[in-house]
C-alpha positions in Angstrom: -111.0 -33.4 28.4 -109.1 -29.8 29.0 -106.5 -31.4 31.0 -105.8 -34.2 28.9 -105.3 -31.2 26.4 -103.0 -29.2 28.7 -101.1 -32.3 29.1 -100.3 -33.2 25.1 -99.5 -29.7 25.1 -97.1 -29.1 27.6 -95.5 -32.5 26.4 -95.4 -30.8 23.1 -93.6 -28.1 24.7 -91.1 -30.2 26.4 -90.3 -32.0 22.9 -90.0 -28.3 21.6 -87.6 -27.9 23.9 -85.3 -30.7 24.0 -85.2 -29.7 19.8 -83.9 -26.2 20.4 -81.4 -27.2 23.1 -80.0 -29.9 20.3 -79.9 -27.3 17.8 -78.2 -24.8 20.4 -75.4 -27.9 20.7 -74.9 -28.2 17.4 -73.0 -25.0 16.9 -73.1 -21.5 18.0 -72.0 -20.3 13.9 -75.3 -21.3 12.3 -77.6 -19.6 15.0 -77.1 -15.9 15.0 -75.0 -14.6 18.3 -77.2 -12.4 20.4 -77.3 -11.7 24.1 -80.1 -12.8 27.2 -81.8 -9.3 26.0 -81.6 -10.0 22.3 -79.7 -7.1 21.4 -76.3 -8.3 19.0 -73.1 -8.3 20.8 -71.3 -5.1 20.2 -68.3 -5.6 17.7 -64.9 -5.0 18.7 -62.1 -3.1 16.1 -58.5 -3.6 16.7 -56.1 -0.7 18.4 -54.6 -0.4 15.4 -58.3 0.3 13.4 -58.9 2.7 16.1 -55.5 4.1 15.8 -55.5 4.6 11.4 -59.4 5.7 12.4 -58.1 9.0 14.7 -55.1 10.0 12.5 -57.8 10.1 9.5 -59.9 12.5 11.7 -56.8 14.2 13.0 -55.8 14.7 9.4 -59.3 15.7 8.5 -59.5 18.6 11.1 -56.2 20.2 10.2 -56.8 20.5 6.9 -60.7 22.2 8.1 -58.4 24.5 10.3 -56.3 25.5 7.7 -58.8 26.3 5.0 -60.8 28.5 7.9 -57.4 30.6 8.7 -56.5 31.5 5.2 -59.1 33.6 4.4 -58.7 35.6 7.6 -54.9 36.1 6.6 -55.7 37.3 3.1 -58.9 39.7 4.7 -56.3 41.2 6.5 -53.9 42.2 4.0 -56.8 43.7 1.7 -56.2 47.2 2.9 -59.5 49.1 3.4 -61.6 51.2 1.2 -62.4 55.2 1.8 -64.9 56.8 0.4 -63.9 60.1 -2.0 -64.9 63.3 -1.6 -66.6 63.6 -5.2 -68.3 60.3 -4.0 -69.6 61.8 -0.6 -71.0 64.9 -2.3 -73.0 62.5 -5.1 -74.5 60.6 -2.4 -75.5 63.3 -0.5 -76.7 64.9 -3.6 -78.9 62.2 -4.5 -80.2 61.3 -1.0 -81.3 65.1 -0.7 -83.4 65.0 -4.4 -84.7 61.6 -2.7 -86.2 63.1 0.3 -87.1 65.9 -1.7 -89.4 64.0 -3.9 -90.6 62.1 -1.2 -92.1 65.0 0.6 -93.5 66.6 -2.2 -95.6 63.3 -2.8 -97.0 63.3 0.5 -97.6 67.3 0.4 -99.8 66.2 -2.8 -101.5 63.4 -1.4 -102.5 65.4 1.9 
């Protein structure tokens, strides 16, 4: 009884088969193109695709450059700041009263 079942079944198989191999004939358009390891075939893009594709990037990275160097120029033409007298002696003036009050709270906590 099994191996009259292995037998319909493996001429099942064959039949299976000879289907797909008629529908493989028929056209390679209406099955979907894919390689022995079922991965899709890589697509391919013309020299000239990859050509407009590197002068876009090319384009893209000069402009990047340019908008990095311009700030640096205008930095260095800022020139720099100095600190007045009157403005030293506040500061100083204020960080003393700071330390100051600072050690009078901790003489009145201890």
């Amino acid at each position: 009884m099994i191996a009259a079942a292995i037998v319909g079944f493996e001429a099942q198989k064959r039949q299976i088969d000879i289907e797909i191999a008629e529908l493989r004939a028929l056209g390679k358009e209406s099955v979907p193109a894919t390689s022995e390891s079922g991965k899709a075939p890589k697509r391919k893009m013309s020299a000239a695709s990859r050509k407009k594709m590197a002068l876009a990037q090319q384009k893209r990275w000069a402009a990047k450059k340019k908008a990095i160097s311009e700030p640096e120029a205008t930095l260095a033409a800022k020139p720099k700041r100095k600190l007045s007298a009157a403005g030293k002696k506040r500061i100083i003036a204020a960080s003393k009263k700071y330390w100051a009050e600072k050690r009078a709270a901790a003489k009145k906590s201890s």
